[in-house]
C-alpha positions in Angstrom: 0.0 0.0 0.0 1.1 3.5 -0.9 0.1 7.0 0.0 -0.4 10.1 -2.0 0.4 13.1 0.9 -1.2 16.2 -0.8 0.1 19.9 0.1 -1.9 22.7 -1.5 0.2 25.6 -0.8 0.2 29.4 -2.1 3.4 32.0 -1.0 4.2 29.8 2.1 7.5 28.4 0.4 9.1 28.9 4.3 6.4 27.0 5.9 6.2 24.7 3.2 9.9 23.7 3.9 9.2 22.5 7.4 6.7 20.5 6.5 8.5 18.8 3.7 11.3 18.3 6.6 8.7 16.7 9.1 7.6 14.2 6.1 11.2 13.4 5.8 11.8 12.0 8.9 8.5 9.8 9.0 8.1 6.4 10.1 7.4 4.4 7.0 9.8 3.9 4.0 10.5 6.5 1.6 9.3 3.9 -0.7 5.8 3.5 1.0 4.7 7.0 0.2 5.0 10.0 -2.2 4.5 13.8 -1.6 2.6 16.1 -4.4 3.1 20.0 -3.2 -0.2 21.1 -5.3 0.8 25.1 -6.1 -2.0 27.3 -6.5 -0.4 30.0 -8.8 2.2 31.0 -6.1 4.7 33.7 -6.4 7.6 32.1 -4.5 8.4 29.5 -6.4 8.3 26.6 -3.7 9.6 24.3 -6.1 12.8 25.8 -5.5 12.7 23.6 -2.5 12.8 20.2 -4.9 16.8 20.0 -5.0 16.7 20.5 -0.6 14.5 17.3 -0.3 14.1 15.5 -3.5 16.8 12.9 -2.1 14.9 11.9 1.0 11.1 12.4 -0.7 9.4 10.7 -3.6 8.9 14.2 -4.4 6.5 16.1 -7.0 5.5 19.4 -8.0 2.1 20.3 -9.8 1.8 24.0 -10.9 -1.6 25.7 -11.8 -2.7 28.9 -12.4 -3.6 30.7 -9.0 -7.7 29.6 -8.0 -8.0 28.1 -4.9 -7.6 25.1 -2.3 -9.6 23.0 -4.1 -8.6 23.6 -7.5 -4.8 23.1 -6.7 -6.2 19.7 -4.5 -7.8 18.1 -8.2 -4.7 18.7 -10.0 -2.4 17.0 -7.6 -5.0 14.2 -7.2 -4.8 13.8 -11.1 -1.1 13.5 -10.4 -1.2 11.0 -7.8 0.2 7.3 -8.2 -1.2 6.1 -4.5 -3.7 3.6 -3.2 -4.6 5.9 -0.1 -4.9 9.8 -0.7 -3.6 11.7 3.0 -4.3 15.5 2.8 -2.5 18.3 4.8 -1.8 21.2 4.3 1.5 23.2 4.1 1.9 25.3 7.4 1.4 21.8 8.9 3.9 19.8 11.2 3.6 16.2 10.6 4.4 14.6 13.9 7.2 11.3 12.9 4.5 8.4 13.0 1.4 10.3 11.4 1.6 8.3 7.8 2.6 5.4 9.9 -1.4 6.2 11.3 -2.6 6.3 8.3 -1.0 3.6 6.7 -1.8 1.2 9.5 -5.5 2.1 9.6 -6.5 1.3 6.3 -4.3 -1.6 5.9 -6.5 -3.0 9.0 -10.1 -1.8 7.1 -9.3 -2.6 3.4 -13.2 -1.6 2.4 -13.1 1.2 -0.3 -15.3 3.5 1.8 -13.2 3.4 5.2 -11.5 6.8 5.8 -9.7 8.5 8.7 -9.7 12.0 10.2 -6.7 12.4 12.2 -5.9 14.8 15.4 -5.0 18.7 14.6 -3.3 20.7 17.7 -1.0 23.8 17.9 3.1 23.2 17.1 4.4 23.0 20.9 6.9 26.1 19.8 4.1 28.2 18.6 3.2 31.1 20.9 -0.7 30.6 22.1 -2.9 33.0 23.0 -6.2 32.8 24.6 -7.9 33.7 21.7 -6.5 30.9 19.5 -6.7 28.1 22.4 -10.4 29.7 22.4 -11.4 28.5 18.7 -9.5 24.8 18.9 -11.8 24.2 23.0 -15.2 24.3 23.2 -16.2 26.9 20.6 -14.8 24.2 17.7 -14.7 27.7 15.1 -11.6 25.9 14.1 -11.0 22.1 15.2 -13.5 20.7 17.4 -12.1 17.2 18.5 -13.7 17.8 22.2 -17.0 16.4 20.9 -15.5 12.8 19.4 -14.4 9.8 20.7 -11.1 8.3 20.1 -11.4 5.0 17.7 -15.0 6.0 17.1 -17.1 7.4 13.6 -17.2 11.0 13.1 -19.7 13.0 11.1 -19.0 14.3 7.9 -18.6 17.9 9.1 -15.1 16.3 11.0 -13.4 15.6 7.6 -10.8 18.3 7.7 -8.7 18.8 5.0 -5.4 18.9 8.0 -5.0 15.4 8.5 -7.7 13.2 6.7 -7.3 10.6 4.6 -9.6 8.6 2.0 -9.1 5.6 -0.4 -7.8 7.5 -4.2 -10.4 4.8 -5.9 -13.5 5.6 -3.9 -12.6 9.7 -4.3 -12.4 9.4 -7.8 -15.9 7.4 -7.6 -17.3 9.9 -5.9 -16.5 12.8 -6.8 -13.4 15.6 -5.8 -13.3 19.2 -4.0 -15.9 21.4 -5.6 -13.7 24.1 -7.2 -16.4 26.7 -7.1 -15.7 26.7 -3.2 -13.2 29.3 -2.0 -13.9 27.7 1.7 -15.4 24.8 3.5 -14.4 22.8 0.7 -12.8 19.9 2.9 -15.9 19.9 4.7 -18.2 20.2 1.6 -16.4 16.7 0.2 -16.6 15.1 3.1 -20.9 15.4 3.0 -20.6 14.0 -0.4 -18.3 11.4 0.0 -20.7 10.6 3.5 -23.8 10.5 1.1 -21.3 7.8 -1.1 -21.4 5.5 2.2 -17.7 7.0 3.8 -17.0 5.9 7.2 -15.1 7.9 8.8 -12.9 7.6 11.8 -11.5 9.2 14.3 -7.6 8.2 15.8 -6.3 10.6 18.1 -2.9 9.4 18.0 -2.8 10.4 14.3 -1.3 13.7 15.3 -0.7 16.9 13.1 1.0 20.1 14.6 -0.1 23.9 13.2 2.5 26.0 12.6 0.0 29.2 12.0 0.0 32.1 14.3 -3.4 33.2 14.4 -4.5 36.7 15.1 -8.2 38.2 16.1 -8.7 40.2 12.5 -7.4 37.5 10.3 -9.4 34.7 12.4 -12.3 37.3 11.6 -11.9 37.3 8.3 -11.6 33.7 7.9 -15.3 33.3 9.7 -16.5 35.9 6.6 -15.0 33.8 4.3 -16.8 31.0 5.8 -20.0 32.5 5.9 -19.8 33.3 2.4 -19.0 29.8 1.4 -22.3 28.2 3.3 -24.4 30.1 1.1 -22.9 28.5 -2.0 -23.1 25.4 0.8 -26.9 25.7 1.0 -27.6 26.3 -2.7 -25.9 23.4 -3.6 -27.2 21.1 -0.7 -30.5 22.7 0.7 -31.2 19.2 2.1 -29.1 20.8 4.3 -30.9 24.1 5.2 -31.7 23.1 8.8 -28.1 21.9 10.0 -26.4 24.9 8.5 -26.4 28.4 10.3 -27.3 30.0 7.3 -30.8 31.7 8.5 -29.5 31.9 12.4 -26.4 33.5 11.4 -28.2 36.4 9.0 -30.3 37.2 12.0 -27.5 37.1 14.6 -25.3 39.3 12.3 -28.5 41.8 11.8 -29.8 41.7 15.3 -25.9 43.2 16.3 -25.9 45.4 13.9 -29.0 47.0 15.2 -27.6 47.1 18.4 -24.8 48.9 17.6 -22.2 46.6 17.7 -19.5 47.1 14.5 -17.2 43.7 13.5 -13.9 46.1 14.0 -15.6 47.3 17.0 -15.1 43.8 18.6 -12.2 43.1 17.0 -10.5 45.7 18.7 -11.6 44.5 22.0 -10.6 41.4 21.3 -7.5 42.4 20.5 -6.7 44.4 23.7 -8.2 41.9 26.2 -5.8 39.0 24.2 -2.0 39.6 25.5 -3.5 40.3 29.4 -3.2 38.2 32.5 -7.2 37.9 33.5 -8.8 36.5 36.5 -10.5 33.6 36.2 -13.7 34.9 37.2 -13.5 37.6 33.6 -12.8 34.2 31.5 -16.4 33.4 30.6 -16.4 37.6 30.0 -13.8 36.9 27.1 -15.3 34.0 25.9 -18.4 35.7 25.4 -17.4 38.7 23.3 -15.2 35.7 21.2 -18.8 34.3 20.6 -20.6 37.5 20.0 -17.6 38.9 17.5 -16.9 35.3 15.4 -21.0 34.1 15.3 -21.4 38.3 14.3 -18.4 37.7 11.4 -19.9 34.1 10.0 -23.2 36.3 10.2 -21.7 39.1 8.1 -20.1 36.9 5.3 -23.9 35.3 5.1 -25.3 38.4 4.6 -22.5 39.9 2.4 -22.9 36.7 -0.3 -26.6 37.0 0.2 -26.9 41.1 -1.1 -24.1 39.8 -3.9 -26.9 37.7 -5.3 -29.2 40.2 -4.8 -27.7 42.5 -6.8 -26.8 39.7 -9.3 -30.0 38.0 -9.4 -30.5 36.2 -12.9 -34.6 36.0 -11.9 -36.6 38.8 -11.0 -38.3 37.1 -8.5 -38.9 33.1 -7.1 -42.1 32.5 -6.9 -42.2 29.9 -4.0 -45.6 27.3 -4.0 -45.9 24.7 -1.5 -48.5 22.1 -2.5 -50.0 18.6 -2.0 -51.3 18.5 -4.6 -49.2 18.6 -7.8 -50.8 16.1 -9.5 -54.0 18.6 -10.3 -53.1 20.5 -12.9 -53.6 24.6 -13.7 -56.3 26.1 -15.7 -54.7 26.5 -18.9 -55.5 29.7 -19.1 -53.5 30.1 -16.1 -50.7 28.3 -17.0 -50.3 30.3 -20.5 -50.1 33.4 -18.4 -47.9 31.8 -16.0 -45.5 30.7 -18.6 -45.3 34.1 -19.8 -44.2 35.4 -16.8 -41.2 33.0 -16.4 -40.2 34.0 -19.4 -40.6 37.6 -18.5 -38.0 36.6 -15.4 -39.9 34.7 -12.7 -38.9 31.6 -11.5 -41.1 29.2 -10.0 -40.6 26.1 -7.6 -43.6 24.0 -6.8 -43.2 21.7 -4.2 -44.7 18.7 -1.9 -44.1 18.9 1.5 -44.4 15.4 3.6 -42.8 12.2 5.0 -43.7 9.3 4.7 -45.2 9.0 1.8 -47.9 11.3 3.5 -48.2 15.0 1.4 -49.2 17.4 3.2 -51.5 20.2 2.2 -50.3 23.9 3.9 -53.7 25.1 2.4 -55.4 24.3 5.7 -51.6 25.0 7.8 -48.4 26.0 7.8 -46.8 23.6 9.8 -42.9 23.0 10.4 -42.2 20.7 7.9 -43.8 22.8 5.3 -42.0 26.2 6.4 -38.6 23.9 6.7 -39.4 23.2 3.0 -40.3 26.6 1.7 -36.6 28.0 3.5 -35.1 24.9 1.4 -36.5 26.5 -1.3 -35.4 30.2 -0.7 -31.6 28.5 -0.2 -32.5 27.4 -3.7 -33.9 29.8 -5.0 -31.9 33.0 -7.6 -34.7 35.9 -7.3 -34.2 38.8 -5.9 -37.7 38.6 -4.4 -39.4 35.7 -2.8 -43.0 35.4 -3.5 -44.6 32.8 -0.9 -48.3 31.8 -2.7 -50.5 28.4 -2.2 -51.1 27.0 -5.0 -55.0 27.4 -4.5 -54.4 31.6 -5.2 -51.9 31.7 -7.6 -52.3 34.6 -10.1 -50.4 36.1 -12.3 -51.5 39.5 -11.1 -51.4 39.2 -8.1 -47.8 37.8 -8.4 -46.6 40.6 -10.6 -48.5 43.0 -7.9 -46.4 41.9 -5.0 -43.4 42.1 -7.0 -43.4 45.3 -8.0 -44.5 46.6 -4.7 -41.7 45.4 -3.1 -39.2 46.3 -5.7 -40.9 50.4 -5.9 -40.8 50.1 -1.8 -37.8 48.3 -0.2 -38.3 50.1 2.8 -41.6 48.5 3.8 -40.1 45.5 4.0 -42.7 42.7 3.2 -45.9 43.0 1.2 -48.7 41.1 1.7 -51.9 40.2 -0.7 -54.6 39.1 1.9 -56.9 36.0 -0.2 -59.7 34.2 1.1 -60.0 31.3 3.7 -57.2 32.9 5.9 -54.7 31.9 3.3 -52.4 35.3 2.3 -49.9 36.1 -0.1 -46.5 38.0 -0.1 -43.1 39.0 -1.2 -39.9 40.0 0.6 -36.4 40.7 -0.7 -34.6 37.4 -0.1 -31.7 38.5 2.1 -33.9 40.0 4.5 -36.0 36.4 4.4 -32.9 35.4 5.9 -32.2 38.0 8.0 -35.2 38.1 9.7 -34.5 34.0 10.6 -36.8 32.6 7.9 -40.3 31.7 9.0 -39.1 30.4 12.5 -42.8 29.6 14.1 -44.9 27.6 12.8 -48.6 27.7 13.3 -52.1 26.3 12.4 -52.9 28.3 9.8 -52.2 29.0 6.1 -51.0 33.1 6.5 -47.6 33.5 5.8 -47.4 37.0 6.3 -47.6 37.6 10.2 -44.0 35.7 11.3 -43.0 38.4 9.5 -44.8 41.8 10.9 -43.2 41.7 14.2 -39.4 41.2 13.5 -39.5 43.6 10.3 -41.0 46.2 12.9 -38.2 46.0 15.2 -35.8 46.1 12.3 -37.3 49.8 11.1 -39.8 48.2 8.4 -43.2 49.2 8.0 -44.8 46.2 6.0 -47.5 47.4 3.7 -50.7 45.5 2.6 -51.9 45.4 -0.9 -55.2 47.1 -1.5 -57.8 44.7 -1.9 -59.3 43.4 -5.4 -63.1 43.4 -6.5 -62.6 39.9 -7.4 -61.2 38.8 -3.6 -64.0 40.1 -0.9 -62.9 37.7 1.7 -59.9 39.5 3.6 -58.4 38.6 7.0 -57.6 41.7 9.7 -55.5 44.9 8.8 -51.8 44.7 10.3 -53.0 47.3 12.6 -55.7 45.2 14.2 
């Protein structure tokens, strides 16, 4: 058996070098495993470093025009001669019997889908500050090994791109890193290759040392990056929509803002409360504004790749139509007038909500499952606006009525066409959908409007209600009542 040890790397030739030197003094064999450095574009020429360790590594270097992690990761997989793929990463500090780990482990589980995540800590000659012992604890913003047990499976969201390994013929069965992620793209594999039947374990003794000194601001504007990333996460997995923070961390990030509260704000208190000698009794102080300022940064990349689609937005709106019953079809009339508008720049996804087998019909209630899928949808969805409409009431005027309301007045918020039967109507821009948390509460009724009312209010929105039509009479109670 023979390993592939991919290094994506990009201007750290320095750090780079001490890696390569760890990986020369491992365990195993020169023989048992080779070492592809996977440059992303860089400007100081690690290669250089070839003639320094060429003699002691079964060495390669694979050049590409600068993208990102995951770009540089495909080409050295393409390069790769091994039957066990081991990624790190270059200001990594492979302790001696690491590939030994490795190696060992899948000898022992030969099965194409066994994989291993191995142990990340701080190099021992690394200065540590609270901060940074603060994201690899508890918190987990960075590793979170706390949570798993040695020798045991871990979840898909463990498989860091550190010190992980994976069979090379099951990854290229299943699919490589997504290069369209500029983040979370370990992580992002790692869901994939779990829905591909990966087992992956967890050996603390596999150990990896990071050489990285991490300050507040550029930890910050990791967590941005990050939050921009589970956007693109979402979209492309919305299966997902309840297990990633991407409707917590928009409200979180608004709901700071509103207070006050600036990212550089924090960051500068952060930074002055970081180099002090602190009681212990002003520790669970610290760790509190760490929380506040990293939750508020994830927040703020949410929000930041939300508005760029916004502003980008291919379809004018997403008209969004839970239903159980799809299998009725629309008046053709209807559906003529319907089509027209797509092409005029509405997109529509019709749904059914259920388990079981069972559909359930949110004409008679909203309940959580169907407001879980309408926010799968919205993490779907590339309007600007969303329009939330039962299928019962939808209308193509009423659909283009909502949307330009919303569109000629922003600052109302949310708009709301009040139908019959207690059923309602209405269209919000879509990163305020998210801001405001999604729907949240779910209820026994069919209105979609009044989750909405209350949190807008408090965010300086003044949600407006369409004037009723001749051909409606039945209309619930004013927002005022």
């Amino acid at each position: 058996m023979k390993l592939s040890v991919l290094i994506p790397v990009y201007n750290r030739r320095t750090a780079l070098a001490q890696c390569l030197g760890a990986l020369a003094r491992q365990t195993i064999g020169r023989d048992e495993f080779e070492v592809i450095v996977c440059d992303d574009g860089s400007d100081d020429q690690p290669e250089a470093l070839a003639g320094a360790f060429g003699s002691a590594l079964d060495l390669r270097f694979v050049r590409r025009a600068h993208a990102n992690r995951a770009a540089a990761l495909n080409t050295g997989f393409h390069a790769a001669r091994g039957d066990v793929v081991v990624f790190t990463d270059s200001d990594m500090v492979p302790t001696p019997a690491l590939l030994e780990k490795h190696r060992d482990f899948h000898r022992r589980d030969p099965r194409p889908q066994a994989a291993l995540l191995g142990y990340m800590d701080w190099y021992p000659a690394l200065p540590v500050t609270r901060f940074m012992r603060h994201i690899v604890e508890d918190s987990a913003w960075q590793f979170g090994y706390r949570a798993l047990t040695d020798g045991a499976p871990a979840t898909w969201g463990y498989f860091y791109g550190g010190n992980s390994s994976v069979k090379r013929e099951f990854l290229a069965a299943h699919g490589l890193h997504d290069e369209s992620f500029a983040r979370a793209e370990d992580v992002e594999l790692g869901y994939r290759l779990s829905q591909a039947g990966m087992e992956l374990v967890y050996d603390a003794s596999a150990v990896n040392q990071h050489n990285h000194f991490v300050t507040v601001r550029d930890f910050v504007r990791r967590n941005e990056n990050v939050g921009r990333a589970l956007v693109h996460f979402a979209r492309r997995h919305p299966e997902l929509t309840g297990h990633l923070p991407v409707f917590a961390g928009a409200a979180i990030a608004r709901e700071t803002e509103r207070r006050g509260l600036t990212v550089d704000g924090l960051v500068a208190q952060a930074e002055a409360v970081d180099g002090l000698e602190l009681p212990p009794s002003e520790d669970m102080e610290v760790a509190r504004l760490y929380e506040v300022l990293l939750a508020f940064a994830l927040g703020q990349g949410i929000r930041q790749a939300l508005r760029a689609d916004f502003e980008q937005a291919r379809a004018r709106a997403t008209v969004i139509v839970p239903s159980g019953r799809l299998d009725t079809p629309l008046a053709a009339p209807l559906r003529d007038r319907l089509v027209a508008l797509e092409q005029a720049g509405y997109e529509f996804l019709l749904f059914q909500a259920g388990r079981e087998g069972l559909a359930l019909d949110p004409t008679a209630s909203l309940g959580a499952e169907v407001l879980h899928a309408c926010q799968a949808a919205a993490v779907r969805a590339s309007g600007k606006y969303l329009c939330f409409v039962h299928r019962a009431d939808l209308d193509d005027r009423r659909l283009t009525a909502l949307t330009d309301a919303i569109a000629r007045e922003p600052e109302a918020g949310l708009v709301i066409d009040r139908s019959v039967s207690g059923r309602d109507a209405v269209a919000i821009a879509r990163p305020l959908f998210f801001e405001c948390g999604g729907f949240g509460q779910a209820g026994g009724d069919a209105a979609f409007g009044w989750r909405f009312v209350e949190k807008l209010g408090v965010l300086g929105y003044r949600p407006r209600e369409l004037a009723p039509s001749s051909d409606r009479p039945e209309r619930m109670p004013s927002l005022e009542a």
